[in-house]
C-alpha positions as CSV (number, residue, x, y, z in Angstrom):
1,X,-129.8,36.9,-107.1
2,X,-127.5,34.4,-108.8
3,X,-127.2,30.5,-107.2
4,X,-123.9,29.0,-108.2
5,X,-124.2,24.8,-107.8
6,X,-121.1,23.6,-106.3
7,X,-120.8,19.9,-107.6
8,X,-117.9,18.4,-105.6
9,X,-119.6,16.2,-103.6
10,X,-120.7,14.7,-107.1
11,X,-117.3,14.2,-107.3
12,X,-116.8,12.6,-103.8
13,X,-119.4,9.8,-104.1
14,X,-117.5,8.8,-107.5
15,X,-113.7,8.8,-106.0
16,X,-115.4,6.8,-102.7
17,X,-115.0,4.6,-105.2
18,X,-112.4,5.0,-107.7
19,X,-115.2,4.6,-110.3
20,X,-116.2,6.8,-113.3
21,X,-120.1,7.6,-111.9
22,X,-121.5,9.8,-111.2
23,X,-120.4,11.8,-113.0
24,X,-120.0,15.6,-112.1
25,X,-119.7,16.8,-115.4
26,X,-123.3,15.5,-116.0
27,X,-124.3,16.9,-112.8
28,X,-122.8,20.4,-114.1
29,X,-125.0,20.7,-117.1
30,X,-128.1,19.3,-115.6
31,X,-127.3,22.0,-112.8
32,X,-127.4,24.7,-115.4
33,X,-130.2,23.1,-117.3
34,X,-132.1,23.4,-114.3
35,X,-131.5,27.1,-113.4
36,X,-128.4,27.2,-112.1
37,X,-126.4,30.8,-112.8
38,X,-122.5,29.3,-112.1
39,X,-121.2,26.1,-111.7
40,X,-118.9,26.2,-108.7
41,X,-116.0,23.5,-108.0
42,X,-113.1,23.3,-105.5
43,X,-109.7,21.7,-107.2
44,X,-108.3,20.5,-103.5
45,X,-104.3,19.9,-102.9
46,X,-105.2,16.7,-102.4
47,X,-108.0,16.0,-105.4
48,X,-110.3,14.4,-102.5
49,X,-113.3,14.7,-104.9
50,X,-112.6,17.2,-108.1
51,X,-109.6,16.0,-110.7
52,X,-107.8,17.8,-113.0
53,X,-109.2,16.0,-116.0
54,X,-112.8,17.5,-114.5
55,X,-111.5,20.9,-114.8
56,X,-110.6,20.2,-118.0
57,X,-113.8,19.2,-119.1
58,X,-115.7,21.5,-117.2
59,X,-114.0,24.5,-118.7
60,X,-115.1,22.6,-122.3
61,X,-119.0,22.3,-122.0
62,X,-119.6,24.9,-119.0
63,X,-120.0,27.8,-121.7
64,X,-123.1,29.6,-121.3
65,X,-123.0,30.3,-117.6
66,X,-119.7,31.5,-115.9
67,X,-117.4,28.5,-113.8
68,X,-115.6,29.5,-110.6
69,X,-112.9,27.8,-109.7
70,X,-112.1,27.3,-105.8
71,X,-108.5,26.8,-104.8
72,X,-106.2,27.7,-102.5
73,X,-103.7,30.1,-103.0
74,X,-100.3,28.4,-104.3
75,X,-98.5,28.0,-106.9
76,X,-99.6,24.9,-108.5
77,X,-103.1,26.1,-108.6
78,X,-102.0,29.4,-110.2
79,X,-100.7,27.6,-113.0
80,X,-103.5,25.5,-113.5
81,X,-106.1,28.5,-113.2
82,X,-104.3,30.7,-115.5
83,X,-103.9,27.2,-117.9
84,X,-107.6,26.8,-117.6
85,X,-108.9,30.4,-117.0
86,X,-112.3,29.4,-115.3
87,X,-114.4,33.1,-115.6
88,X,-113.5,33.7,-111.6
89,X,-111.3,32.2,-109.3
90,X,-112.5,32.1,-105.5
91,X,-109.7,32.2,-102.9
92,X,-110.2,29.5,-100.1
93,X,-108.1,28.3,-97.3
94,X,-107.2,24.5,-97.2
95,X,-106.0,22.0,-94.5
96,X,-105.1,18.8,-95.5
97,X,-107.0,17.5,-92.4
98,X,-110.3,19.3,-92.5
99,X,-113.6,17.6,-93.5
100,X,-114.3,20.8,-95.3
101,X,-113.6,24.5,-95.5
102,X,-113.7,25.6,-91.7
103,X,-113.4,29.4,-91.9
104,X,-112.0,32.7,-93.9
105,X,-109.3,33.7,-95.7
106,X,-107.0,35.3,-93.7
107,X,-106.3,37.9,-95.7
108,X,-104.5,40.0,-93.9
109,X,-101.9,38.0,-92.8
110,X,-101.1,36.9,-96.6
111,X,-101.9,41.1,-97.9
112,X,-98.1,41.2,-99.7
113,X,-98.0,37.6,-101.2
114,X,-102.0,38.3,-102.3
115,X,-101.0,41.3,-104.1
116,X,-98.4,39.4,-106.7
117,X,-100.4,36.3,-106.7
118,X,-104.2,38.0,-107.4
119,X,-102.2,40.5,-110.2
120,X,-101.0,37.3,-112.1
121,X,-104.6,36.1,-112.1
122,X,-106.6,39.5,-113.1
123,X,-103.5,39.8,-116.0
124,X,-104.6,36.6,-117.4
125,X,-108.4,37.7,-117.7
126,X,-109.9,36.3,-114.4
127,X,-112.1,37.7,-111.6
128,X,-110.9,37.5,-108.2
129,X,-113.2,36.7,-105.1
130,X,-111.7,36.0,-101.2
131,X,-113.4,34.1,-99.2
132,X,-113.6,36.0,-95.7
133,X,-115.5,35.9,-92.5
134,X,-118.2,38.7,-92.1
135,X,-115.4,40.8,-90.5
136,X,-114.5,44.2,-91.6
137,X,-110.8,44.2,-91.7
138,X,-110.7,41.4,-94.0
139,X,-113.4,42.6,-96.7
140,X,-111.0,45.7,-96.2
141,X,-108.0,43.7,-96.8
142,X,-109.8,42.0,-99.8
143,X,-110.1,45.5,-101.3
144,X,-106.4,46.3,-101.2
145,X,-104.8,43.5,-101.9
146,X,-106.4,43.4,-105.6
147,X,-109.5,41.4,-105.2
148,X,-112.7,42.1,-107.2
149,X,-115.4,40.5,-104.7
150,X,-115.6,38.6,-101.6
151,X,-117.8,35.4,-101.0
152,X,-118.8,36.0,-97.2
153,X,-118.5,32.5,-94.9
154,X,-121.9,31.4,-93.7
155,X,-120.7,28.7,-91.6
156,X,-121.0,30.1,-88.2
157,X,-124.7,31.3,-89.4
158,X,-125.6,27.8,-90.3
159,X,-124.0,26.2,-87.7
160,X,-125.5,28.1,-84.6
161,X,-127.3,25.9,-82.1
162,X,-130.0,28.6,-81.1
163,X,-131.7,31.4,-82.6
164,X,-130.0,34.1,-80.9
165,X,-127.0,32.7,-82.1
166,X,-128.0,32.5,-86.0
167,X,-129.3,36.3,-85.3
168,X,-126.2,37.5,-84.4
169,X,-124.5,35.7,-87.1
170,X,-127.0,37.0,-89.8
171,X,-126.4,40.8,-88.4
172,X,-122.6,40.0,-89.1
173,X,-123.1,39.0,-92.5
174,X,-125.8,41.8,-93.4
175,X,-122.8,44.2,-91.9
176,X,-120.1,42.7,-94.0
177,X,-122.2,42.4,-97.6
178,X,-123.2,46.1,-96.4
179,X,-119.5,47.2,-96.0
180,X,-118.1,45.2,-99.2
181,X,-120.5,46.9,-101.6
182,X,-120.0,50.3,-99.7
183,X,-115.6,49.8,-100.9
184,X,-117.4,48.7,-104.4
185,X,-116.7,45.1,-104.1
186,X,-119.0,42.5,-105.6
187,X,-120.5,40.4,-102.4
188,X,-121.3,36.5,-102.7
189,X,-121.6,34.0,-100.0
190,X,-121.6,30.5,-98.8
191,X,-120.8,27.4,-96.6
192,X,-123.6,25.2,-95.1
193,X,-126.9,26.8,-96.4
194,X,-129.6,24.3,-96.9
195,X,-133.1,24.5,-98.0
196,X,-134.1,25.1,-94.2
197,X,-131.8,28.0,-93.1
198,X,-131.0,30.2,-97.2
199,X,-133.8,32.3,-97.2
200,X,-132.8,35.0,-94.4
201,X,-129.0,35.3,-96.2
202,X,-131.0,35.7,-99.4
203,X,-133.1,38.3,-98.2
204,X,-129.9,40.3,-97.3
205,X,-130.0,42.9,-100.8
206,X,-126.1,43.5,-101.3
207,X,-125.6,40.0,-101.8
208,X,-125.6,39.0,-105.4
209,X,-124.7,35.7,-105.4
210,X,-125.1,32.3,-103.1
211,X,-123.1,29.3,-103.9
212,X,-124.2,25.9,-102.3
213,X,-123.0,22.6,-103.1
214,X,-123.8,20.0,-100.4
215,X,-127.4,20.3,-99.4
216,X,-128.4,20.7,-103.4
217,X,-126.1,17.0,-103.9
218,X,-127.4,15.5,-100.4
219,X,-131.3,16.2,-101.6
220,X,-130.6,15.3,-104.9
221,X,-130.9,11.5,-103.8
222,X,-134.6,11.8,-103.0
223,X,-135.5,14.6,-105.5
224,X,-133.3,14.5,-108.5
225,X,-130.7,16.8,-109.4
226,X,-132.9,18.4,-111.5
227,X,-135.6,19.2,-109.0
228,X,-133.1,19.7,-106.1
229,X,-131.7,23.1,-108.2
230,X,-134.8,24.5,-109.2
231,X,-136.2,24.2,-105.4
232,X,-133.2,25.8,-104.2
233,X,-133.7,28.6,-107.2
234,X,-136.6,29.1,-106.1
235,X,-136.1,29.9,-102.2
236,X,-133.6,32.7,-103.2
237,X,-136.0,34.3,-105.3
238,X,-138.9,34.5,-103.1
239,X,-136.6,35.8,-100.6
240,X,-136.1,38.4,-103.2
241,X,-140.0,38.9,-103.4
242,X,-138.9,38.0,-107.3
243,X,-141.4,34.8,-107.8
């Protein structure tokens, strides 16, 4: 199992204020020194944390291991993707309001303007991943509308308040990683895993990928960037019965 290391909120402690550290191109390589399989960012409307120039720069030393880029789907980010060509672009919806990503893609409702918009992307040599609920339609949806993977939302998982809850929410994830792979779709996920609640979403087998960004940043203050990767590594592998 692959751990992409989403650095943004690298990126949000510098633009709290308007400074040049830290620095989240540091944080990127030490992320990838440290284990990490894909550095993962999230070029927001409003550049509340990742800039431009950081994509620019990111797309210059991140070389060894693949970058996905998050963004929404418009038009100024399709220019900028296909400018940069990060190895895979994730599709994401964005409000200019939320904190942070609060749900799925809905494909569905975008399937006709998806199918132009993914084609211009895959013609210019980059993967394609929607980020979708657990729910069938929309992995289905994913599937038709061009997409090459989808990165299953873990939010409601991480967020339930009792363990019946995060059960249910863990069957619904196991059922959509089970359906994507079963239409041939790669199948990541992602949003709010920590140290404390990763290892039963790792355990699930069609999932090849996890990408977590704010628990590795957050525990990076006590541990060390460095440390706070290779811990994380190491939870998704023994969940994997790989270590």
């Amino acid at each position: 199992m692959r751990l992409g290391v989403n650095i943004d909120h690298i990126a949000t402690l510098r633009e709290a204020r308007k400074t040049t550290e830290p620095d989240p191109i540091k944080g990127a390589l030490i992320a990838r020194d440290s284990g990490a399989d894909q550095i993962t960012f999230h070029l927001r409307e409003d550049r509340r944390h990742i800039q431009d120039d950081d994509v620019k720069k990111l797309k210059s030393v991140i070389t060894e291991i693949p970058l996905n880029m998050e963004m929404a789907a418009t038009e100024e980010m399709l220019e900028i993707a296909t400018s940069i060509k990060p190895d895979r672009v994730t599709l994401v919806p964005e409000k200019r309001d939320e904190i942070t990503t609060e749900g799925g893609l809905n494909v569905i409702s975008m399937s006709s303007f998806l199918k132009s918009y993914i084609k211009e992307l895959k013609d210019s040599g980059i993967s394609v991943a929607t980020f979708v609920d657990p729910v069938e339609e929309q992995i289905k949806a994913s599937l038709e509308v061009g997409a090459d993977a989808v990165e299953l939302h873990t939010g409601e998982y991480a967020n339930a308040k009792t363990e019946s809850q995060r059960k249910t929410e863990l069957f619904r994830i196991k059922k959509g990683a089970v359906y994507g792979r079963s239409l041939g779709l790669d199948v990541f996920a992602g949003h709010g895993l920590t140290y404390l609640n990763v290892k039963p979403v790792a355990a699930i087998e069609e999932i090849e990928e996890l990408n977590i960004g704010h628990s590795i940043i957050a525990n990076s203050i006590f541990w060390g960037l460095e440390e706070a990767v290779r811990k994380m590594k190491k939870l998704i592998l023994e969940a994997r019965g790989l270590v």
